[in-house]
C-alpha positions as CSV (number, residue, x, y, z in Angstrom):
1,X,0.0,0.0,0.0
2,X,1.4,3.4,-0.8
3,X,1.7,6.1,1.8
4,X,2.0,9.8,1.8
5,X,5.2,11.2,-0.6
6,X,8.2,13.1,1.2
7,X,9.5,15.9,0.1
8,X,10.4,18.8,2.6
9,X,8.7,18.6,6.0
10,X,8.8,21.9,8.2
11,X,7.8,21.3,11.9
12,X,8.0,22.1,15.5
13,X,9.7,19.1,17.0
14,X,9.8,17.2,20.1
15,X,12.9,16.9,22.0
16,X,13.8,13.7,23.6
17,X,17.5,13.9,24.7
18,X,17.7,10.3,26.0
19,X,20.4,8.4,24.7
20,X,19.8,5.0,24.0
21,X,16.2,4.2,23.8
22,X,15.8,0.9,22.9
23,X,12.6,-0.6,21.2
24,X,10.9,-1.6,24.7
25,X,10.3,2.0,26.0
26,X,9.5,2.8,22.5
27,X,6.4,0.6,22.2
28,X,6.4,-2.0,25.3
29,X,5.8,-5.8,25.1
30,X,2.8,-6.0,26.2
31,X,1.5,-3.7,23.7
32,X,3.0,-6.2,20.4
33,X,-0.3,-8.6,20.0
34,X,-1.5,-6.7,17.1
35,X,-0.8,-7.2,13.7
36,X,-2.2,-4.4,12.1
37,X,-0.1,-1.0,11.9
38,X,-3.0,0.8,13.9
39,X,-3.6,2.4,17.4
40,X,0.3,2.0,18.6
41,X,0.6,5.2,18.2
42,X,-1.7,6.0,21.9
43,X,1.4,3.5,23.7
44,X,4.1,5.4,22.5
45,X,6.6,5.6,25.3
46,X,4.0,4.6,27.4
47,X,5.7,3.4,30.8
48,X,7.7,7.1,30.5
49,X,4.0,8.7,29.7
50,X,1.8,7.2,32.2
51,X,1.8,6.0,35.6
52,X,-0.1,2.4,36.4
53,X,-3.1,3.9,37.0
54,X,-2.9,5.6,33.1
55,X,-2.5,9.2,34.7
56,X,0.2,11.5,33.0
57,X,3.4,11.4,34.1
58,X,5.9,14.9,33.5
59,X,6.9,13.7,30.2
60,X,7.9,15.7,27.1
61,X,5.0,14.0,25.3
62,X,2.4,14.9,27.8
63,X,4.1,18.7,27.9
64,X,1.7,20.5,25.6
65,X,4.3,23.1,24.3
66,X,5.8,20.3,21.9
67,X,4.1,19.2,19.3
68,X,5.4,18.3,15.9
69,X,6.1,15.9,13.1
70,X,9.6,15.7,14.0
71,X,11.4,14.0,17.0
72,X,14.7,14.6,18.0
73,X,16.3,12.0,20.1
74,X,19.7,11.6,21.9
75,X,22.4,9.2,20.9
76,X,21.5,5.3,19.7
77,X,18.3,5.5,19.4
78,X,16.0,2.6,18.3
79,X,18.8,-0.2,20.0
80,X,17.3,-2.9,21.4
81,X,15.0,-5.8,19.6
82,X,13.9,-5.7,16.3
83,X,10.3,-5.2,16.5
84,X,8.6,-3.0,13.7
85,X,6.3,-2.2,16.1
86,X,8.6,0.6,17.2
87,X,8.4,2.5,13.9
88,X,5.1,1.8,14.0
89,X,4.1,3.4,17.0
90,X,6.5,6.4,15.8
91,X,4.3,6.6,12.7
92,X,1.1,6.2,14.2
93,X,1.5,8.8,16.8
94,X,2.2,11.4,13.8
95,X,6.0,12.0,13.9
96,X,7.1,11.7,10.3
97,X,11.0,12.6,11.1
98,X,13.4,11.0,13.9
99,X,16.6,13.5,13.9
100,X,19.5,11.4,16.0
101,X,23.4,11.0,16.2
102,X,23.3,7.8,15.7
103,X,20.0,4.9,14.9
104,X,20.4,1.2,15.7
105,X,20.3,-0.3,12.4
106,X,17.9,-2.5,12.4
107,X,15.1,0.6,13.7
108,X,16.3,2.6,10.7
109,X,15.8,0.2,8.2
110,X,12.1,-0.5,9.9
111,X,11.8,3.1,9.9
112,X,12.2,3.6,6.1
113,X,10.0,0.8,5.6
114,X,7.5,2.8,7.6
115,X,7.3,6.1,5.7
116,X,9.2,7.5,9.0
117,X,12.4,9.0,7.7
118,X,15.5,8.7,9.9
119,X,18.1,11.4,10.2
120,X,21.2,11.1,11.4
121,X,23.6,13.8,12.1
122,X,26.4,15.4,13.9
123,X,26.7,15.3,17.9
124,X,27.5,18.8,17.1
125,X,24.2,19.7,15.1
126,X,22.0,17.4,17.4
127,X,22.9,19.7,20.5
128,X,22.5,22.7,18.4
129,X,19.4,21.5,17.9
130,X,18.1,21.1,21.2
131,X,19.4,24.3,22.3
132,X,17.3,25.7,19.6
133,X,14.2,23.8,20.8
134,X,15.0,24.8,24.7
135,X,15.5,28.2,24.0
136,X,12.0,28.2,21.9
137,X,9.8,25.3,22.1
138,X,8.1,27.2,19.1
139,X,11.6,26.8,16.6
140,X,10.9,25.4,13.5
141,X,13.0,22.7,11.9
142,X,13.1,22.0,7.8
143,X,13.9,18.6,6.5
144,X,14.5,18.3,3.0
145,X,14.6,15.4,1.4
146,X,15.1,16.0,-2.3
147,X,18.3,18.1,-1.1
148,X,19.2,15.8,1.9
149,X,19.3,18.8,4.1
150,X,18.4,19.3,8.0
151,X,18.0,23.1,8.6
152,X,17.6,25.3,11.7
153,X,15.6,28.9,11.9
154,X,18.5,30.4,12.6
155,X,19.9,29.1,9.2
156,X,22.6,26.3,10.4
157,X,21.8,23.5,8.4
158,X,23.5,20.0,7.9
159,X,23.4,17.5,5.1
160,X,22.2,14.2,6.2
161,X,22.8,10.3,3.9
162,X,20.1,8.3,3.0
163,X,19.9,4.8,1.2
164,X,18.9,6.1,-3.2
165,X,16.3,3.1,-3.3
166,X,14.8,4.4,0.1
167,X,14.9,7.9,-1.0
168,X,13.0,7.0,-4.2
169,X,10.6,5.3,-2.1
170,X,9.8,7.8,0.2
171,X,10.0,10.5,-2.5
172,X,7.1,8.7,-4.3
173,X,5.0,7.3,-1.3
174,X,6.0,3.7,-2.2
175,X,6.6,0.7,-0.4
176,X,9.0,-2.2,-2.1
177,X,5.8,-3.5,-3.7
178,X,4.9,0.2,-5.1
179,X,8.3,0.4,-6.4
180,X,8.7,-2.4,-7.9
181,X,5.0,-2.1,-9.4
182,X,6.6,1.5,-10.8
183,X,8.8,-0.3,-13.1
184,X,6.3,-2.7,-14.7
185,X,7.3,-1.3,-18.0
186,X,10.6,-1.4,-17.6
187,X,10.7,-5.0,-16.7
188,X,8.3,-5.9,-19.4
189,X,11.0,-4.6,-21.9
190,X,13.9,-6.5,-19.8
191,X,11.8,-9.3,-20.0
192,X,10.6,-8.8,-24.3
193,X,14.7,-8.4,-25.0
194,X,16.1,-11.6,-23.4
């Protein structure tokens, strides 16, 4: 199924300067017995959001002066088990951007997958960013895709790598089967000349 296209996002973010948040405070355990991508988004960080008795806890996601399609985490973020679940739950609550030093792999791959695009940049630029974000929760962060760009109000900006294939594919609002399906002509030819 196709999602939404990419192309530049411009957004408040969400600052979460937590280094190494691994896929069981992203989306717990006992959240996983669903097999549709739906509702994970309400049990994002939910043990950080919510106390036992589901009242709010003083957490950045509960603090009504960030909002945002963008999250910007600390260091390693996404470490931890494999479950697509996490991305999920990322997507489903509505952040379309995850701005980070560094991703675990396996997260930033499910990520991609997930029409949730993964930037990783400088320790430098990630403080710079937060310091934005403290000073005024307000700030606006660009992410351009097309350009591969990650750019402050204040006009610092840093350029940020990205798989072609997974560019292409969130450029377009494909998943592998969209993509592939986008070259049906192609292969028809490929197929005609051998």
């Amino acid at each position: 199924m196709a999602k939404e296209k990419f192309t530049t996002l411009k957004s408040q973010a969400v600052p979460l300067p937590i280094e190494n948040i691994d896929t069981d405070q992203i989306i717990p355990a006992r959240f996983l017995k669903a097999t549709t991508r739906d509702g994970f988004g309400e049990n994002l960080f939910r043990d950080w959001r919510f106390n036992n008795d589901d009242t709010p806890k003083d957490f950045v996601l509960n603090d009504k002066k960030y909002t945002g399609k963008i999250l910007v985490a600390g260091k390693n973020f996404g470490c931890g088990s494999s479950r697509e679940h996490a991305a999920w739950a990322i997507h489903d609550y509505g952040f379309r951007v995850v701005i980070s030093s560094f991703f675990a792999d396996i997260f930033k791959n499910n990520a991609l997958n997930n029409a949730t695009l993964p930037v990783t940049v400088s320790e430098d630029f990630l403080k710079k960013t937060f310091a934005a974000i403290e000073k005024n929760p307000a700030t606006v962060i660009t992410v351009d895709l097309e350009n591969q760009k990650v750019s402050l109000e204040d006009g610092t900006s840093e350029s940020f790598d990205i798989n072609a294939y997974k560019k292409t594919c969130l450029a377009n609002g494909y998943d592998d089967i969209d993509y592939l399906l986008s070259l049906r002509e192609e292969i028809k030819q490929f197929e005609i000349a051998r």
